[in-house]
C-alpha positions as a Markdown table, in Angstrom:
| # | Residue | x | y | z |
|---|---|---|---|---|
| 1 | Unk | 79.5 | 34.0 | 6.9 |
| 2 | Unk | 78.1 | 31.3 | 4.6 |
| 3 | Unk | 75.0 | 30.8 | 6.8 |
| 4 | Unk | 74.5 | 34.5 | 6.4 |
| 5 | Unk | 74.7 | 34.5 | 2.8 |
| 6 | Unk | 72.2 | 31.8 | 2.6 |
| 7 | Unk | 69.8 | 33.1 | 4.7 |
| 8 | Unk | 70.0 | 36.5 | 2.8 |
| 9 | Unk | 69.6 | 34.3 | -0.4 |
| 10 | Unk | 66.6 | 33.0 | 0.9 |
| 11 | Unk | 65.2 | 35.7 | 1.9 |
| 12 | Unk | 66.0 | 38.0 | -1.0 |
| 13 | Unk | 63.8 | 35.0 | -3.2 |
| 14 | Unk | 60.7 | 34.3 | -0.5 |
| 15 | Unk | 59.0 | 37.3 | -0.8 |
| 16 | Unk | 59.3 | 37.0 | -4.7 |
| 17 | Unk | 57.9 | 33.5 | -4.4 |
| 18 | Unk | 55.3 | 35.0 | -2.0 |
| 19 | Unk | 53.7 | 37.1 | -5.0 |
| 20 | Unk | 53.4 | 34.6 | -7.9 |
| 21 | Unk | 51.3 | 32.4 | -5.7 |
| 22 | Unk | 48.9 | 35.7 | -4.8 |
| 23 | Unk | 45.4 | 35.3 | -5.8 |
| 24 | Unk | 44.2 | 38.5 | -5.8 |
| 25 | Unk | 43.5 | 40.6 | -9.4 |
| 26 | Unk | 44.5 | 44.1 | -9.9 |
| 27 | Unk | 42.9 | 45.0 | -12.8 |
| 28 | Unk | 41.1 | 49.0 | -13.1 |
| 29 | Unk | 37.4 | 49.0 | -12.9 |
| 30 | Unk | 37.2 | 50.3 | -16.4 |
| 31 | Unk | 39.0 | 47.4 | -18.1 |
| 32 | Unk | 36.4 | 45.1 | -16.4 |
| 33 | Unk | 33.6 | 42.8 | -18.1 |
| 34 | Unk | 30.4 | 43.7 | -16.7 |
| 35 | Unk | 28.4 | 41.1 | -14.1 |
| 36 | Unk | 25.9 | 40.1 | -17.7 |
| 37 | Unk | 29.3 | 38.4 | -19.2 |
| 38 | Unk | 30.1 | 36.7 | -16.1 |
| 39 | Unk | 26.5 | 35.3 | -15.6 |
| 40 | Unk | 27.0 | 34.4 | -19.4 |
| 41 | Unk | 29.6 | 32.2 | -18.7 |
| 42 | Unk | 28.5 | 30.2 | -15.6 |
| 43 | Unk | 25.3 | 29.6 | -18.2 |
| 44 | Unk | 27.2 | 27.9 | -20.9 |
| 45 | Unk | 29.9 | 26.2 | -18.6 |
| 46 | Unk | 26.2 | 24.7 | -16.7 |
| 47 | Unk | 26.4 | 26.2 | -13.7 |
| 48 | Unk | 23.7 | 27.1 | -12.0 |
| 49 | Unk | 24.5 | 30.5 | -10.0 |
| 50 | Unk | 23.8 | 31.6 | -6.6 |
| 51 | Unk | 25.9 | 34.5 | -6.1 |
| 52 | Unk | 28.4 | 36.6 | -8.0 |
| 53 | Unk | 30.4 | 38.5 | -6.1 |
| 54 | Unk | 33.5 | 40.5 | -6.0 |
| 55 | Unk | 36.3 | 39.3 | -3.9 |
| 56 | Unk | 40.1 | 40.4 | -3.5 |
| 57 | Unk | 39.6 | 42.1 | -7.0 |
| 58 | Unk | 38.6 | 39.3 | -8.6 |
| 59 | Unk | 34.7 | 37.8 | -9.8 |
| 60 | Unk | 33.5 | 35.3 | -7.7 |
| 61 | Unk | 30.8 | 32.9 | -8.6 |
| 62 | Unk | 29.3 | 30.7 | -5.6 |
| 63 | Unk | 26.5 | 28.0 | -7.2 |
| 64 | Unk | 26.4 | 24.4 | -8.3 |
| 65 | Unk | 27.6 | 22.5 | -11.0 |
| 66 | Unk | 25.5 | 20.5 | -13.4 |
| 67 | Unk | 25.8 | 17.7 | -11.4 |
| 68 | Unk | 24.3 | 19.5 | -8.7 |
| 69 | Unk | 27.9 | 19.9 | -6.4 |
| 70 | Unk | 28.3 | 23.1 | -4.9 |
| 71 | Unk | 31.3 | 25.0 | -6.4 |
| 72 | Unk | 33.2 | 28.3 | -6.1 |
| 73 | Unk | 34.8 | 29.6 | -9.0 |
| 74 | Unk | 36.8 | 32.7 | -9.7 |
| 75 | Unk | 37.2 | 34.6 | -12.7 |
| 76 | Unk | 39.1 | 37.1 | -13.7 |
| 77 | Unk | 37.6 | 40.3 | -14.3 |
| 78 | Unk | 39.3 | 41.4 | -17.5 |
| 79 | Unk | 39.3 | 38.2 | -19.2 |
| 80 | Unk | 36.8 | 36.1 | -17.9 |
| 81 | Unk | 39.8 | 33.5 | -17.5 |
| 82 | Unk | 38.9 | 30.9 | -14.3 |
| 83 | Unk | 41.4 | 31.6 | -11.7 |
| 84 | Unk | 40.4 | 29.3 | -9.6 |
| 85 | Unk | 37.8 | 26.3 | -9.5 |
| 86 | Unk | 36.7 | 24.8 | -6.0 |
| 87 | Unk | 34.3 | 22.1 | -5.3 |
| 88 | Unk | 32.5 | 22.6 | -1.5 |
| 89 | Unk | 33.3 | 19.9 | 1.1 |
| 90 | Unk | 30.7 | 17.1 | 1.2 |
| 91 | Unk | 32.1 | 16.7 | 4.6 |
| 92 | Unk | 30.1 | 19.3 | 6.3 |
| 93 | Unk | 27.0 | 18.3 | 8.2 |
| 94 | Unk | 24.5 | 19.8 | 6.3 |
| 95 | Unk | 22.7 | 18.4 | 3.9 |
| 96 | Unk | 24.0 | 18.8 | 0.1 |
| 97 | Unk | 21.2 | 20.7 | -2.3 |
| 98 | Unk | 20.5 | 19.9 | -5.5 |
| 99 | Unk | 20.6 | 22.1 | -8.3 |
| 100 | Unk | 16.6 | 22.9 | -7.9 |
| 101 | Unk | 17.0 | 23.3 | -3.9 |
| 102 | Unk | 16.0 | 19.7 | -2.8 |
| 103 | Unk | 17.7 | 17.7 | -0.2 |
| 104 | Unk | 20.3 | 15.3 | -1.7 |
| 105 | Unk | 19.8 | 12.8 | 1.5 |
C-alpha cells in the first residue's frame, strides 16, 4: 500500500514538473511584437542576424555574436524577454564563419 501511494505521489507531481520546464510560448498573435522589434534587439545586443524565425510559438534568432560565434537565441514574442541563449558547437567539422562570412581556420 505504501509503494502505491508513492508511486501515485510521484506521478500526481511529474507531469506538473513536466510543464514548468516546457519551452514553448503560448502567447495570441495579436499580443505579439512585430519581426522590426526583434531585429532591433539582436542590433543593440551585437548580433549579427541570419534568420528570425518562429519556432514552438516563440521568436527565434539564428546568427552570430560580436565575437563572431554562432548563436541561437529565443525570445519571447510578447516581451522580447530571452528565453533561451545557445552558443553552436565548435565541435562540428565544418568550418566556423565569421561574422562577415570568412573562414575562421
Amino acid at each position: 500500500m505504501k509503494k502505491t501511494l508513492t508511486i501515485l505521489g510521484f506521478l500526481a507531481v511529474f507531469p506538473a514538473s513536466a510543464a514548468l520546464a516546457d519551452d514553448d510560448c503560448f502567447v495570441p498573435m495579436a499580443d505579439w511584437q512585430p519581426r522590426d522589434a526583434v531585429a532591433r534587439l539582436a542590433e543593440e545586443n551585437g548580433w549579427s542576424v541570419r534568420r528570425i524565425k518562429i519556432d514552438d510559438g516563440c521568436y527565434e534568432i539564428k546568427g552570430y555574436d560580436s565575437d563572431g560565434r554562432q548563436i541561437e537565441v529565443t525570445i519571447h514574442p510578447a516581451t522580447l524577454q530571452v528565453i533561451e541563449f545557445e552558443y553552436e558547437d565548435d565541435d562540428d567539422d565544418r568550418p566556423r564563419r565569421d561574422r562577415d562570412g570568412d573562414d575562421n581556420d
